[in-house]
C-alpha positions as a Markdown table, in Angstrom:
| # | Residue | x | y | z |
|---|---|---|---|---|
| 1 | Unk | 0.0 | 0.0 | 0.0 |
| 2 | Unk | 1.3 | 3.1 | -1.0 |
| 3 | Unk | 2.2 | 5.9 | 1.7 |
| 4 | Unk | 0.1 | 8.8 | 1.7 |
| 5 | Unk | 3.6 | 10.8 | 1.0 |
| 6 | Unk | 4.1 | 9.4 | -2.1 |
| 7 | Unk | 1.0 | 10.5 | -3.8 |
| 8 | Unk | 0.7 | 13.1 | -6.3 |
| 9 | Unk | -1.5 | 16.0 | -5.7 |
| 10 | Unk | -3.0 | 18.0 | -8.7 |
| 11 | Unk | -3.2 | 21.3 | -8.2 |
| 12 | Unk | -3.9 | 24.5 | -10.3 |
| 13 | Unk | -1.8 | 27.4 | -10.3 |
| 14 | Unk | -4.0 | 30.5 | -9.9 |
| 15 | Unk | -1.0 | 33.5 | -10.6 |
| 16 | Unk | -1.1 | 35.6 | -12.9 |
| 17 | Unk | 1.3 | 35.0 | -15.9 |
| 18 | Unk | 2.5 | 38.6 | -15.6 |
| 19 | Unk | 3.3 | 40.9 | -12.7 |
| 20 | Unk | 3.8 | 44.6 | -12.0 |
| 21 | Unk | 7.4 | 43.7 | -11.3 |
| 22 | Unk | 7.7 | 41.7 | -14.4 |
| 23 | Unk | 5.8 | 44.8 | -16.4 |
| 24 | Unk | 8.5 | 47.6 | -14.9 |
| 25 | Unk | 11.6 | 45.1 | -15.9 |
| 26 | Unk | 10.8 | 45.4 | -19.3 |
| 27 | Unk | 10.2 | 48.6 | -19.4 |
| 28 | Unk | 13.4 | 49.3 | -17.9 |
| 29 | Unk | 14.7 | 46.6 | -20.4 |
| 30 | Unk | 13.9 | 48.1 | -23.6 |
| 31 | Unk | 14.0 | 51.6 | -22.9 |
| 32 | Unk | 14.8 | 53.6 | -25.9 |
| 33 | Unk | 14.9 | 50.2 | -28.1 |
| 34 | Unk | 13.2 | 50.4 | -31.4 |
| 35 | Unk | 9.8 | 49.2 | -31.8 |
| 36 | Unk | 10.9 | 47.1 | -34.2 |
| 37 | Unk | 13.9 | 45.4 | -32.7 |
| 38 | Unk | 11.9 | 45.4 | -29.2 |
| 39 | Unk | 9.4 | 42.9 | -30.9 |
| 40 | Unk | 11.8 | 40.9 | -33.0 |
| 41 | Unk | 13.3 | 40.1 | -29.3 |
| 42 | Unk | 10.4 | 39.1 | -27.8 |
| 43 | Unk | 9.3 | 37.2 | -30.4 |
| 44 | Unk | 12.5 | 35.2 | -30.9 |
| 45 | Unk | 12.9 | 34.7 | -27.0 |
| 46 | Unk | 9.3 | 33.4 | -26.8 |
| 47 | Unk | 8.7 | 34.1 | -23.3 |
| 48 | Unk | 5.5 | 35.8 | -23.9 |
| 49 | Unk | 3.7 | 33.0 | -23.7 |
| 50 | Unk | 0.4 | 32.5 | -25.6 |
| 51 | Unk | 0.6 | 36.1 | -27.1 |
| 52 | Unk | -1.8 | 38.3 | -29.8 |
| 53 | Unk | -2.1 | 41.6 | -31.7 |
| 54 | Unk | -5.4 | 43.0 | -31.4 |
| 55 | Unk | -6.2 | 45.8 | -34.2 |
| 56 | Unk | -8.9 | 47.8 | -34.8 |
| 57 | Unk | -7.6 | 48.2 | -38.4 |
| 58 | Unk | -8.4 | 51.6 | -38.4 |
| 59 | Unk | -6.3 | 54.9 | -39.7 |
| 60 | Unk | -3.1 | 54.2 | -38.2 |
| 61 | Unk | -3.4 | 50.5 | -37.8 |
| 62 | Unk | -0.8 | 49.5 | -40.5 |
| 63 | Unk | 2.0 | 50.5 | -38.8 |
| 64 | Unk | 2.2 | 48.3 | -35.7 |
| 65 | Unk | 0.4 | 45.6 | -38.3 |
| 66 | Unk | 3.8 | 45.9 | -40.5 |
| 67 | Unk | 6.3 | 45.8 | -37.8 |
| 68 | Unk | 4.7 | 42.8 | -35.6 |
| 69 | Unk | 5.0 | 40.9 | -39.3 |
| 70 | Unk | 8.1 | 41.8 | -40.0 |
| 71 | Unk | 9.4 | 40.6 | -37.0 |
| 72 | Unk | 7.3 | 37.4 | -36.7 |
| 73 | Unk | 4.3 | 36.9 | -39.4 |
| 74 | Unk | 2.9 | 34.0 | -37.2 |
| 75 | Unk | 1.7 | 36.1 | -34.5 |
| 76 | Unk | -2.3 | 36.2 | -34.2 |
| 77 | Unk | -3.9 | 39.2 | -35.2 |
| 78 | Unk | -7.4 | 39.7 | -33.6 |
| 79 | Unk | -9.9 | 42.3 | -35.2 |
| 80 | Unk | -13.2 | 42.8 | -32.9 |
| 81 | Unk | -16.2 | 43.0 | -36.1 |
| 82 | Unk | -18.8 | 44.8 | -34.0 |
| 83 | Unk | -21.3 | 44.2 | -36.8 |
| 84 | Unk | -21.7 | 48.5 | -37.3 |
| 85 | Unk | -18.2 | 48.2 | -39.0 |
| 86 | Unk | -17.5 | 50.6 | -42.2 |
| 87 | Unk | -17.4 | 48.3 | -45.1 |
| 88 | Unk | -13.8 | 50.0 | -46.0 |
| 89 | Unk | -12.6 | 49.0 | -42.8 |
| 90 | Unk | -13.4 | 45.6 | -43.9 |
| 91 | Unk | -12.1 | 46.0 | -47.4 |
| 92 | Unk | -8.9 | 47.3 | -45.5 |
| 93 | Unk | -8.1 | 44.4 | -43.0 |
| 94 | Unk | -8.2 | 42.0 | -46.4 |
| 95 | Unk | -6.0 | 44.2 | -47.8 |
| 96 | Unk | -3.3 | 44.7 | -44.7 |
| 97 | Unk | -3.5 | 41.1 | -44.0 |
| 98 | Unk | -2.8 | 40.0 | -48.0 |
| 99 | Unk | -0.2 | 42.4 | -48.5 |
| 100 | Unk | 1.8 | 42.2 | -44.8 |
| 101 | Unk | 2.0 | 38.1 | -45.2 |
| 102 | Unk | -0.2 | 37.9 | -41.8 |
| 103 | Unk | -0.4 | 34.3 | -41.1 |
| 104 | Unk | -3.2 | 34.1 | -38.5 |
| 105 | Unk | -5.9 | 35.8 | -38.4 |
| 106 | Unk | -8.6 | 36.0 | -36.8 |
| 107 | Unk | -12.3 | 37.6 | -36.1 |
| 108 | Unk | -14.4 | 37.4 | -32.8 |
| 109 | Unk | -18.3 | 38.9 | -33.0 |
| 110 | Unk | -20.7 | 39.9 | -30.4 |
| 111 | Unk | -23.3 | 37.0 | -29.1 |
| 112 | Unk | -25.7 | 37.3 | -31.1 |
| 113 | Unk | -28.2 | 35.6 | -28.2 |
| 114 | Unk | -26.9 | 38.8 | -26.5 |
| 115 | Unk | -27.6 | 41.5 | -29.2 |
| 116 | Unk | -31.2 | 40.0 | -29.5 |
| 117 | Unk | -31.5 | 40.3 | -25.7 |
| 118 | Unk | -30.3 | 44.2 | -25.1 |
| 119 | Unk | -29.8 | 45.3 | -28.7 |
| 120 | Unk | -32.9 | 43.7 | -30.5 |
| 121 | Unk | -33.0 | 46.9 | -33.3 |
| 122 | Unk | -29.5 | 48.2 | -33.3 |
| 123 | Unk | -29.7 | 51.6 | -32.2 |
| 124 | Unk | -28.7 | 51.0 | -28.8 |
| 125 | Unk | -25.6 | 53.1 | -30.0 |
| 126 | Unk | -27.8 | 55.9 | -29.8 |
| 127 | Unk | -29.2 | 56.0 | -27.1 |
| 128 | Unk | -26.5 | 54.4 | -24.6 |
| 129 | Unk | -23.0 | 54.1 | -26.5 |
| 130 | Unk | -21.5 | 52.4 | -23.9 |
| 131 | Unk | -23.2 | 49.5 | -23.6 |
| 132 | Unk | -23.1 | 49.2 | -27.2 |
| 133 | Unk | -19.4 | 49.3 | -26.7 |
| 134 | Unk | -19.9 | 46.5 | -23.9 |
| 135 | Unk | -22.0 | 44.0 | -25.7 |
| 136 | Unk | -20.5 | 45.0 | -29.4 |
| 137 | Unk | -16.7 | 45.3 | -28.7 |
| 138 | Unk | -15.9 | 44.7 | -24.9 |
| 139 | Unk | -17.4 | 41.6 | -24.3 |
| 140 | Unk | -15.9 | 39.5 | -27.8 |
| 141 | Unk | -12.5 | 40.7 | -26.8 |
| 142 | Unk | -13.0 | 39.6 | -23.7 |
| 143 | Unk | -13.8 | 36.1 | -24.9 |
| 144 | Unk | -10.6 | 36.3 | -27.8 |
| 145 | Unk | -8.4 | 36.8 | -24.8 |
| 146 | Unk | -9.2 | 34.6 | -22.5 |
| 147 | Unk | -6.5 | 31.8 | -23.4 |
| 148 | Unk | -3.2 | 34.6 | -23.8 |
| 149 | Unk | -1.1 | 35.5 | -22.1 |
| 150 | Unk | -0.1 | 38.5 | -23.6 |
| 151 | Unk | -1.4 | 41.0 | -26.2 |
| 152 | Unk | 0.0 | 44.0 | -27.8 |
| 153 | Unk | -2.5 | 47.0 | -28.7 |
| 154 | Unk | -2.3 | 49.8 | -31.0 |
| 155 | Unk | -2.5 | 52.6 | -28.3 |
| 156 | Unk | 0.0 | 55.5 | -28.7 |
| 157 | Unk | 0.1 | 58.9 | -26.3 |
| 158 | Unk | -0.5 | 61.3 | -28.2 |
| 159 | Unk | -4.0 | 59.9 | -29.7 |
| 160 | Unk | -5.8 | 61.9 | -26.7 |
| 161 | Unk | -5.5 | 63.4 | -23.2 |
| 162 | Unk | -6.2 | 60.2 | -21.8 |
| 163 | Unk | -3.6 | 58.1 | -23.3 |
| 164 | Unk | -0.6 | 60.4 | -21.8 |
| 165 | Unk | 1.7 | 58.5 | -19.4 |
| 166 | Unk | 1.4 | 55.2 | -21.4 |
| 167 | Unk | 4.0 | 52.3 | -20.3 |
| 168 | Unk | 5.7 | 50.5 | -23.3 |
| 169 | Unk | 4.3 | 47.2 | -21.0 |
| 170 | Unk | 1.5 | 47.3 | -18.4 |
| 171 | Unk | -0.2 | 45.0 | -16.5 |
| 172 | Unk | -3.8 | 44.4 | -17.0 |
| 173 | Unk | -6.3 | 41.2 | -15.4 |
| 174 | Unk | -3.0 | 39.5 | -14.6 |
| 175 | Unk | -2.0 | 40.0 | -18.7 |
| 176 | Unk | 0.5 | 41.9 | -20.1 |
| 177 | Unk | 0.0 | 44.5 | -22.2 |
| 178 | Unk | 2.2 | 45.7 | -24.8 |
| 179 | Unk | 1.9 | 49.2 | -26.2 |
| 180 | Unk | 4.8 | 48.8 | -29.0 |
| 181 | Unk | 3.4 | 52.6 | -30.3 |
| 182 | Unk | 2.9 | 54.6 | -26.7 |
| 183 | Unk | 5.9 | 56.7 | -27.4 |
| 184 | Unk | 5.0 | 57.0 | -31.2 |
| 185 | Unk | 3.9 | 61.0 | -32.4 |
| 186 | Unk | 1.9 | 61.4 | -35.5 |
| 187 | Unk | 5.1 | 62.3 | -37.5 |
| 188 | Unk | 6.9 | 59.1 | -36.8 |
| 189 | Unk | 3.5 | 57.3 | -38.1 |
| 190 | Unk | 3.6 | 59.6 | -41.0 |
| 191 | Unk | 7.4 | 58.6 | -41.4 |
| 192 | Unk | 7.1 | 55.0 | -41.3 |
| 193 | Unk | 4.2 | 55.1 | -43.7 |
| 194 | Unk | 5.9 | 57.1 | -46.3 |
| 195 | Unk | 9.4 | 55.0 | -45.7 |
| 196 | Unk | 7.4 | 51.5 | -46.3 |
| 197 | Unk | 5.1 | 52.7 | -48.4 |
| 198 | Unk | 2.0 | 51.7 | -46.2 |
| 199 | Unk | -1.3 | 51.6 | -47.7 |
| 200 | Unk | -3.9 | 54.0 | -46.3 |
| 201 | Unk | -7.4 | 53.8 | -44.5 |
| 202 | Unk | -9.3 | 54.7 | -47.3 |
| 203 | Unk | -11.7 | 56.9 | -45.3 |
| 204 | Unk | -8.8 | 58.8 | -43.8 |
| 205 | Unk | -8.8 | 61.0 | -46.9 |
| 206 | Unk | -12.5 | 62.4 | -45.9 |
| 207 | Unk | -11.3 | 63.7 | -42.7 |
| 208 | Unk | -11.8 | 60.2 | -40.8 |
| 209 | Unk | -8.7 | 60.5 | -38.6 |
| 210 | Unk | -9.8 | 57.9 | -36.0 |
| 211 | Unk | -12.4 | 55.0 | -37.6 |
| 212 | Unk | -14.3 | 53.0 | -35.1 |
| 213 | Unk | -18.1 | 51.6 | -35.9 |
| 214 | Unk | -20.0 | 53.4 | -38.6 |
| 215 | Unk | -22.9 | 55.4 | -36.8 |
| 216 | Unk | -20.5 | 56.7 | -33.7 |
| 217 | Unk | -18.0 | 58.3 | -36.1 |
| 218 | Unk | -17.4 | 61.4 | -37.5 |
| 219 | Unk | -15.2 | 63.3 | -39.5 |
| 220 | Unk | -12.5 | 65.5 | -37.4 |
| 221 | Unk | -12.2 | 69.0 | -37.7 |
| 222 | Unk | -9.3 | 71.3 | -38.2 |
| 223 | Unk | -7.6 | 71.6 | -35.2 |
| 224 | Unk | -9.2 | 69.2 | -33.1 |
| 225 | Unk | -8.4 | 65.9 | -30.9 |
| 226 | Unk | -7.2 | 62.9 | -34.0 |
| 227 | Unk | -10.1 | 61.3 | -31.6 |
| 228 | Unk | -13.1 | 64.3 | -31.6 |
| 229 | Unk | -14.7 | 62.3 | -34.2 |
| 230 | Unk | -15.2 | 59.1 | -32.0 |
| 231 | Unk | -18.8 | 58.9 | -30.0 |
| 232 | Unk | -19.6 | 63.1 | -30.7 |
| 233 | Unk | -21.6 | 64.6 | -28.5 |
| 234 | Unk | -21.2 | 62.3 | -25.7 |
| 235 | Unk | -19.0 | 62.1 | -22.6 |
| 236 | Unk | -16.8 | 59.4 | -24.0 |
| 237 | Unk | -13.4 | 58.9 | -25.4 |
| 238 | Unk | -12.5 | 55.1 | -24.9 |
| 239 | Unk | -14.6 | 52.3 | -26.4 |
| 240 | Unk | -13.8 | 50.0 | -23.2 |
| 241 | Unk | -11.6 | 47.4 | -24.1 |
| 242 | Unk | -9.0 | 49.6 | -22.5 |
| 243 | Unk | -10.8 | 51.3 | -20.3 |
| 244 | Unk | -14.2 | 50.3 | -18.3 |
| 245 | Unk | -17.7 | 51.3 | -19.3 |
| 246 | Unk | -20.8 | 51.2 | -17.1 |
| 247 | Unk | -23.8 | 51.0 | -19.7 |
| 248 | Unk | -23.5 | 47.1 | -19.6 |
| 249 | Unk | -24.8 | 47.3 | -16.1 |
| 250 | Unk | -27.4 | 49.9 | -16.4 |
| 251 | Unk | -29.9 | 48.5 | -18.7 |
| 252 | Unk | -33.0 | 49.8 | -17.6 |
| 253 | Unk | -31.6 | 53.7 | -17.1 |
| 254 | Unk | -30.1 | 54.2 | -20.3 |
| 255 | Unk | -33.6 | 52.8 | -22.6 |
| 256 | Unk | -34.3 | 55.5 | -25.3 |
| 257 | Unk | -36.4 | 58.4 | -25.1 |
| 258 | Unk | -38.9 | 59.0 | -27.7 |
């Protein structure tokens, strides 16, 4: 009979993958690296674990699209289709995707048991954009992330007043999250576009300078925030994947008025 010191207990470890300490190393690390190179490294080491791009393919999308396949075409690319899309957005990703040599990837949607239960006519982005955001964007990349590890996001500083401050790497649900662009201003987007000859957003032309779903963007004026366009008229600058929204939990208040 075996002892009760020679069995094998299962057990599950809970930590995170990623810690605040682990986040401020590599931010140390690669301090005034290249975008580029910074990736190529981290790609090449793979210590990242189970790791993803997520893009909105939007106006300035192709950049960090081109450098994560240069350095590593394998890597996963999410794009979050809320279903309110701009059909050039649409035309775009196949076009980014064909042309960069992007391996894998890949497209999450909203439940559609869910948009029949709080979104039954698809207006409830006027009436309460941020649970739209919730059900629409939120919630699907919530589901697309579950399994990483890591994910590397588009975000950049200078986009808007609340971007300012933003870590190359920061820690997020126990995730890290890689912000390849933070540092980046609009003339070293311009530059790299020009110097690869990146192919544009074809709405950017008409004064779209930051795309999101069709109804809840505008064109930007002269002048103003790259992200005035987004959500106009309302008190809201983020979508929610990268910062939280409250609609979601606040069905009954936010119902349209007629």
């Amino acid at each position: 009979m075996a002892s009760a010191a020679a069995r094998i207990v299962d057990t599950i470890d809970a930590r995170p993958a990623f810690t605040q300490a682990d986040a401020d190393a590599l931010n140390a690390r690669f301090e005034g690296v290249e975008a580029g190179e910074m990736l190529a490294t981290l790609f090449a080491e793979e210590e990242l674990g189970e790791v993803a791009l997520v893009s909105s393919f939007g106006t300035e999308a192709a950049v960090l699209l081109h450098l994560v396949a240069q350095a590593d075409p394998r890597v996963p690319v999410v794009f979050v289709d809320t279903l309110k899309m701009f059909d050039e957005t649409l035309a775009y990703r196949e076009q980014l995707i064909d042309q960069f040599g992007i391996e894998n990837a890949s497209v999450v949607t909203p439940d559609l048991d869910v948009l029949a239960a709080k979104d039954e006519n698809g207006l409830r982005w006027s009436y309460d954009p941020d649970g739209c955001c919730e059900i629409r964007k939120v919630e699907p990349l919530k589901r697309a992330k579950a399994g990483l590890d890591a994910w590397i996001s588009g975000r950049k500083a200078f986009q808007s007043v609340t971007r300012q401050n933003l870590p190359r790497f920061e820690i997020e649900d126990g995730r890290l999250k890689i912000n390849p662009l933070g540092d980046w201003t609009k003339d070293d987007l311009e530059e790299y576009f020009e110097a690869h000859a990146l192919p544009r957003h074809p709405l950017e032309e008409q004064g779209y300078l930051s795309v999101g779903c069709a109804p809840c963007t505008s064109k930007v004026k002269p002048g103003e925030d790259p992200r005035a366009g987004r959500w106009r008229g309302w008190d809201k600058t983020e979508c929610g994947i990268h910062t939280p929204v409250s609609g979601e939990d606040n069905d009954e208040a936010n119902q349209p008025v007629f």
